[in-house]
PDB file of N, CA, C and O in Angstrom:
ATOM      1  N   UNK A   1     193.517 101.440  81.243  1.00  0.00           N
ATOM      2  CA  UNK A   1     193.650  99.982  81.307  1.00  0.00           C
ATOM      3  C   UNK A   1     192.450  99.337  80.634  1.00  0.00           C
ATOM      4  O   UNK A   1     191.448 100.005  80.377  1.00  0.00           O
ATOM      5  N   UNK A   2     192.551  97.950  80.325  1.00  0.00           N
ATOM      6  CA  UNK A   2     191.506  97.338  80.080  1.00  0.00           C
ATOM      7  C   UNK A   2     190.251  96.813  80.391  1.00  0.00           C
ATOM      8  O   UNK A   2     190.254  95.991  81.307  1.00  0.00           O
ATOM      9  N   UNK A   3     189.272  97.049  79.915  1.00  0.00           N
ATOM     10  CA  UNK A   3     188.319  96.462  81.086  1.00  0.00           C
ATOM     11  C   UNK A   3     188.436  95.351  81.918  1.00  0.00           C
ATOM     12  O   UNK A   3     188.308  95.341  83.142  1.00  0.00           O
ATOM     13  N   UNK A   4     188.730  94.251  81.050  1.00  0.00           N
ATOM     14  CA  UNK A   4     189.216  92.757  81.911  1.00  0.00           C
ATOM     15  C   UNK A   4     190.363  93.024  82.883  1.00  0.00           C
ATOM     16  O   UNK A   4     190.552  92.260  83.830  1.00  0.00           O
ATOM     17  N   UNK A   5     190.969  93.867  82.714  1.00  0.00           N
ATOM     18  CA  UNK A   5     192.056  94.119  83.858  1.00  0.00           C
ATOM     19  C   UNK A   5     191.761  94.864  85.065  1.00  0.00           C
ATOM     20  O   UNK A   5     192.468  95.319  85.965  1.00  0.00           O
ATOM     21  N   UNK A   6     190.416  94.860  84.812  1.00  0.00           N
ATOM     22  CA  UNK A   6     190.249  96.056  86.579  1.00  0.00           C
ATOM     23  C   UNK A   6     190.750  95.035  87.446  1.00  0.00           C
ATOM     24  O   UNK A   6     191.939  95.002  87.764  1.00  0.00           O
ATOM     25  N   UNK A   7     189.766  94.055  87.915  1.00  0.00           N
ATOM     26  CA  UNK A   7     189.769  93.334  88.943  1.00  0.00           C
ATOM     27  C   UNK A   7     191.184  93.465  89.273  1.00  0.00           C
ATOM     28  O   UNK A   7     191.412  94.252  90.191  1.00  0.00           O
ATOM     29  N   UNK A   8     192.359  92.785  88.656  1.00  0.00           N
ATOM     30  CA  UNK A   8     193.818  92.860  89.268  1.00  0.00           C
ATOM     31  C   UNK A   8     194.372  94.204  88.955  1.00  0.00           C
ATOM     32  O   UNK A   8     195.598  94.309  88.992  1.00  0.00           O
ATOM     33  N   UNK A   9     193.657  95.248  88.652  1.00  0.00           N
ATOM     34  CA  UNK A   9     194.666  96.643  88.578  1.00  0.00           C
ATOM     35  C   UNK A   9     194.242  96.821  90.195  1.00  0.00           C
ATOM     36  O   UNK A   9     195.099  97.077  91.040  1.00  0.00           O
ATOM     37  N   UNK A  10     192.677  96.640  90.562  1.00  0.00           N
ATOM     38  CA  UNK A  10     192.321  97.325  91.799  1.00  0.00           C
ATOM     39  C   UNK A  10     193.056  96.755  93.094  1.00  0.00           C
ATOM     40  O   UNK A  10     193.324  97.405  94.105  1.00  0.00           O
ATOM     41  N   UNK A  11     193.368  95.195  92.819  1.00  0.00           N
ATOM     42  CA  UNK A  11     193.913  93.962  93.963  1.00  0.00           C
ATOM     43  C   UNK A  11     195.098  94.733  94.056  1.00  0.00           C
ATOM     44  O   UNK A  11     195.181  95.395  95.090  1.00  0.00           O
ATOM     45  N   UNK A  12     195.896  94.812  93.374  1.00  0.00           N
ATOM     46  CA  UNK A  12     197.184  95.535  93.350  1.00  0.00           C
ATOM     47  C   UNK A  12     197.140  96.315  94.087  1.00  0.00           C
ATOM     48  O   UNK A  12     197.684  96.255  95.190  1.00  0.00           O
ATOM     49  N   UNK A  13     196.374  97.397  93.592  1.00  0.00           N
ATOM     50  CA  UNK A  13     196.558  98.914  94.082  1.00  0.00           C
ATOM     51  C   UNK A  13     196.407  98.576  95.509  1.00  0.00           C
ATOM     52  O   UNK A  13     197.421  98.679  96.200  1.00  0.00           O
ATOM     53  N   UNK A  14     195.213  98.153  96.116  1.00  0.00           N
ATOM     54  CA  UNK A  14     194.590  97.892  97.614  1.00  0.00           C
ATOM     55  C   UNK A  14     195.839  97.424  98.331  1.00  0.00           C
ATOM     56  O   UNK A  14     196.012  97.685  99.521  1.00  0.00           O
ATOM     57  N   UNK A  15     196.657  96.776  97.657  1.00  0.00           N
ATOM     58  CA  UNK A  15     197.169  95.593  97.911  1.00  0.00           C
ATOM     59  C   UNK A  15     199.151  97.014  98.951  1.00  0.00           C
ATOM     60  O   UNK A  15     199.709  96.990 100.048  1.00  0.00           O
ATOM     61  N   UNK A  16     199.327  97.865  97.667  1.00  0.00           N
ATOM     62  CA  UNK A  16     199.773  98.666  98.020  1.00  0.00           C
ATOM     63  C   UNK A  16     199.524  99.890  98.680  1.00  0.00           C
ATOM     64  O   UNK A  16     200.231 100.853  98.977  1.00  0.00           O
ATOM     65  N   UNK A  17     198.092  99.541  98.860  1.00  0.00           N
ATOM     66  CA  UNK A  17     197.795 100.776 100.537  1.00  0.00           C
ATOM     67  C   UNK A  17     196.790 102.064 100.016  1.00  0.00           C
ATOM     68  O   UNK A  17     196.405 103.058 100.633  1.00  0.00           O
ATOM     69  N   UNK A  18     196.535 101.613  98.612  1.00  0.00           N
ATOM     70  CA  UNK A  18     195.513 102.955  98.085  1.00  0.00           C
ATOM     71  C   UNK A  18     194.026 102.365  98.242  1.00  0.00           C
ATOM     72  O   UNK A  18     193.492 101.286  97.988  1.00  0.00           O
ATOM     73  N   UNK A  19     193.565 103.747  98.849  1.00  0.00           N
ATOM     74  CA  UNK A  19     192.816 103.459  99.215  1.00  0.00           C
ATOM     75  C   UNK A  19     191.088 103.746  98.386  1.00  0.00           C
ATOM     76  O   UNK A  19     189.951 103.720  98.857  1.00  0.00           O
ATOM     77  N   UNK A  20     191.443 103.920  97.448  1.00  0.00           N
ATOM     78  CA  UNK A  20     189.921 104.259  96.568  1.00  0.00           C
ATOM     79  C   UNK A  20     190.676 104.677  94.942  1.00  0.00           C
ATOM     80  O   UNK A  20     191.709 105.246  94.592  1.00  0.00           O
ATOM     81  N   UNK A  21     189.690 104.133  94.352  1.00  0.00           N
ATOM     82  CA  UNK A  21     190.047 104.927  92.351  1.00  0.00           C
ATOM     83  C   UNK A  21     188.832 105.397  92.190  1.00  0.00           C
ATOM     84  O   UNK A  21     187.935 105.530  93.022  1.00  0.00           O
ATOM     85  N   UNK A  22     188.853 105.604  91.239  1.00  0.00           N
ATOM     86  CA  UNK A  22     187.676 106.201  90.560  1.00  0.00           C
ATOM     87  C   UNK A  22     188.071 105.480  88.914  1.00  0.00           C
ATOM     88  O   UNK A  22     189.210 105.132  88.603  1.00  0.00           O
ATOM     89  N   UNK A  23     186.695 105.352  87.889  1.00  0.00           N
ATOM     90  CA  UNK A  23     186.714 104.383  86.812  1.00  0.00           C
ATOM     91  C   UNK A  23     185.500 104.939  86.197  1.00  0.00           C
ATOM     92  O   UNK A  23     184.323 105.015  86.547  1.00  0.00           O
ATOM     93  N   UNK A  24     186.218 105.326  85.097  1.00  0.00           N
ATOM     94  CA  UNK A  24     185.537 106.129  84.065  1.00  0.00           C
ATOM     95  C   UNK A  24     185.774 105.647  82.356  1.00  0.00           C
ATOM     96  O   UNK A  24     186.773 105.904  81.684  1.00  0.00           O
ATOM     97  N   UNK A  25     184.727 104.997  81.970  1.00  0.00           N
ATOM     98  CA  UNK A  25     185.071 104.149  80.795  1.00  0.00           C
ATOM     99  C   UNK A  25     184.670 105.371  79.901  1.00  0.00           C
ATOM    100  O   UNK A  25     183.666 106.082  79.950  1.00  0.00           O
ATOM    101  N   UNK A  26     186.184 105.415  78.741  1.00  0.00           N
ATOM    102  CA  UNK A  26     186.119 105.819  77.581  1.00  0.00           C
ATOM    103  C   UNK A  26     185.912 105.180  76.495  1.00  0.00           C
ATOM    104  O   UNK A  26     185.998 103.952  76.456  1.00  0.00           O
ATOM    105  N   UNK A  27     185.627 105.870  75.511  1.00  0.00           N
ATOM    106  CA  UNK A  27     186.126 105.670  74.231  1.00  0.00           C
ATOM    107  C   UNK A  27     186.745 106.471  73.724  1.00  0.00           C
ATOM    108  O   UNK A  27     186.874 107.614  74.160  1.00  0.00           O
ATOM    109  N   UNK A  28     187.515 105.806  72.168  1.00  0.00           N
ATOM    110  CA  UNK A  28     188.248 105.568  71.134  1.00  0.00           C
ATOM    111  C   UNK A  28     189.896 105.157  71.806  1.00  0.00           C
ATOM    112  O   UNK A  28     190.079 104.249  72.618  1.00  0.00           O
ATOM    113  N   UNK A  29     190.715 105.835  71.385  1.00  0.00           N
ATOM    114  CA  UNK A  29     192.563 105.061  71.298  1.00  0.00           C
ATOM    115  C   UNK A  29     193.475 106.574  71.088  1.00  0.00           C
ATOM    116  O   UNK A  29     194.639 106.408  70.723  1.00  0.00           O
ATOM    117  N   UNK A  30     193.034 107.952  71.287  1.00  0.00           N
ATOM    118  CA  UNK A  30     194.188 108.948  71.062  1.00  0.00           C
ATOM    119  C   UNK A  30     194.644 109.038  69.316  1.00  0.00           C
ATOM    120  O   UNK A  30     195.751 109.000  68.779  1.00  0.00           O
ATOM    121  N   UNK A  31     193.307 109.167  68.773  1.00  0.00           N
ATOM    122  CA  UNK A  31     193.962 109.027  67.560  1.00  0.00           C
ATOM    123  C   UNK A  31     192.565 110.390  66.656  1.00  0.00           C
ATOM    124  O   UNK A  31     192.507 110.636  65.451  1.00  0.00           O
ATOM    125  N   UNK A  32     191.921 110.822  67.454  1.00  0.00           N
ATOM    126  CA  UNK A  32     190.659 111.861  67.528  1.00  0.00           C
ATOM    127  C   UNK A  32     191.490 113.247  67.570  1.00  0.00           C
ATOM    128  O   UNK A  32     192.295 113.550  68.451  1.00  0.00           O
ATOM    129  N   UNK A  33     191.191 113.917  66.606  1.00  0.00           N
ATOM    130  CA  UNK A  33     192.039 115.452  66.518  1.00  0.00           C
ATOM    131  C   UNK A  33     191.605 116.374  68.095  1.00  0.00           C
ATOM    132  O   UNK A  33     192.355 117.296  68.418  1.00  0.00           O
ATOM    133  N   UNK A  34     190.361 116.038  69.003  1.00  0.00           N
ATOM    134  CA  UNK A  34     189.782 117.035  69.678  1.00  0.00           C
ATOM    135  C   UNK A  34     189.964 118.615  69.882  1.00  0.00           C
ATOM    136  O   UNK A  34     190.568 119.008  68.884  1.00  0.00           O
ATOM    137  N   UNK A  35     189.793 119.327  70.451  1.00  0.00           N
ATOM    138  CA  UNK A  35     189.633 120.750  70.196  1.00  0.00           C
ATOM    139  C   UNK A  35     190.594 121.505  71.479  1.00  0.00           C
ATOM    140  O   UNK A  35     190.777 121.123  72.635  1.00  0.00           O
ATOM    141  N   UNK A  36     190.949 122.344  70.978  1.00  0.00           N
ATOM    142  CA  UNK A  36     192.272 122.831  72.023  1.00  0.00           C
ATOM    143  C   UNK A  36     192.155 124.627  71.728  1.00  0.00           C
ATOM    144  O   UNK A  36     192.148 125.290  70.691  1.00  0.00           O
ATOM    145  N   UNK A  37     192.078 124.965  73.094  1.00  0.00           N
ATOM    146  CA  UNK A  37     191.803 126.290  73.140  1.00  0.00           C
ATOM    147  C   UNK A  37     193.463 127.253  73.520  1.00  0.00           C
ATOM    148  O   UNK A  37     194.265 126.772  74.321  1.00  0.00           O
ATOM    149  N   UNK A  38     193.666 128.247  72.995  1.00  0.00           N
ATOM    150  CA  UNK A  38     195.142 128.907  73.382  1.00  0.00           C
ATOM    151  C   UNK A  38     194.559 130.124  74.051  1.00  0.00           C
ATOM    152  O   UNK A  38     193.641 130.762  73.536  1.00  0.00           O
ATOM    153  N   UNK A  39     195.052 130.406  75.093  1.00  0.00           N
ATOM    154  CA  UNK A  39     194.807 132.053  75.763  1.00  0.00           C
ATOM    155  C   UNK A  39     196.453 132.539  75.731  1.00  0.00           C
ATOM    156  O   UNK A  39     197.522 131.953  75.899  1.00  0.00           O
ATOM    157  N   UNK A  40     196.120 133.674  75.479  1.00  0.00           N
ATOM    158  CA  UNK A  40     197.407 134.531  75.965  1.00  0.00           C
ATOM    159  C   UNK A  40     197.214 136.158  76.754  1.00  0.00           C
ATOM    160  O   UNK A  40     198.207 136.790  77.115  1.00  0.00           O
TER     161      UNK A  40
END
């Protein structure tokens, strides 16, 4: 979500009975090749 949108993502949530998040700001948008491991 957006940063400006915590405040009403969290009202919500509380609002429906959850009781804690956790909020971990990223960066970039899913557009980063990152690295991917295969086991077999």
């Amino acid at each position: 979500i957006k940063p400006f949108k915590l405040d009403e993502v969290r009202e919500a949530l509380s609002a429906i009975g959850v009781q804690g998040i956790t909020v971990t700001e990223v960066k970039g948008f899913g557009r980063q090749k990152g690295h991917t491991e295969l086991y077999r």
